[in-house]
N, C-alpha and C positions, 0 to 999 in steps of 0.2 A: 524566559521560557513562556510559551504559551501555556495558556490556563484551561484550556478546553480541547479535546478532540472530540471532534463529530465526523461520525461515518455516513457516509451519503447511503442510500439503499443498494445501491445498484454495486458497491462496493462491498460492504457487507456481505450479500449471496455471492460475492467472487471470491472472499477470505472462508469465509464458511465452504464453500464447496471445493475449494482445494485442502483443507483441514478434513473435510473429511474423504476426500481422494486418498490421504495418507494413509488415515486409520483404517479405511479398506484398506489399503494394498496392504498398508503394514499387521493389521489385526490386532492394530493398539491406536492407542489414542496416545500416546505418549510422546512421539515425534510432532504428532500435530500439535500439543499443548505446549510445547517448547519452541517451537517455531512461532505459532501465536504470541507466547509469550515474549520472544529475542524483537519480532517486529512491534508491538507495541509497546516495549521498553526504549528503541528506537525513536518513535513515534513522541516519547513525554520527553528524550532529552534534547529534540530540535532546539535550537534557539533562534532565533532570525538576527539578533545583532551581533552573532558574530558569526557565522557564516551558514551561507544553505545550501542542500545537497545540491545535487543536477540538476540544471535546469532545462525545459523540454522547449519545444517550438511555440506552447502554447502561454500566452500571455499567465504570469504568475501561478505558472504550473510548477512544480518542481518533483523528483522522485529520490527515492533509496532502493537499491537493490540488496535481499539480505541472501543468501545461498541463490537461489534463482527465483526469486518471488519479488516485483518491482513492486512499488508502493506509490502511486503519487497524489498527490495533495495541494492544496493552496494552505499559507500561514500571513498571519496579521499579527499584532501582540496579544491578541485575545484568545484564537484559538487553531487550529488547525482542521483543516476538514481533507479526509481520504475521500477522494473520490474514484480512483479505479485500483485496483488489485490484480497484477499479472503473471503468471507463470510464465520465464521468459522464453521455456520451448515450445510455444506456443509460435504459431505462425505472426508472424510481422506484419502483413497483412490487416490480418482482424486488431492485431494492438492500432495501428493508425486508424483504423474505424472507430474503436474503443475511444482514442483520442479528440475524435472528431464529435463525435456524442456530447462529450464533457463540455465542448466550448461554451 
């Protein structure tokens, strides 16, 4: 397993600001804390030798989808890094720009 997850910035303000998208609409924090939570439990049990999620068009990108919220990342044996956070009803569009950013 990798030993380290590092969130890029740019990543971070996109999990954070759908975390609290939730707890507005919902008027709790408790869907978003459980969601944060499912994805970065996600997130510590990748392993890369034995196999990796989906892999995107971008050189050593790969992602997980968990309810509708994509995650993607780069991993090594040392650590992992999020670099983009998507809500997948989100136009397709802005994700391939999102994309393009990262390279």
């Amino acid at each position: 397993m990798a030993n380290k997850i590092i969130w890029l910035r740019n990543a971070e303000i996109q999990i954070f600001s759908i975390l609290d998208y939730y707890a507005e609409r919902n008027k709790s924090k408790i869907y978003s804390e459980k969601l944060y939570k499912d994805i970065t439990q996600k997130l510590k049990k990748l392993d890369s030798k034995i196999a990796f999620p989906q892999k995107t068009s971008v050189e050593d990108l790969y992602y997980f989808t968990h309810k509708h919220i994509s995650v993607f990342f780069s991993i090594t044996n040392a650590e992992i890094v999020v670099k983009l956070v998507w809500d997948e009803r989100r136009s397709p569009k802005a994700l391939n720009s999102g994309l393009e950013e990262i390279q």
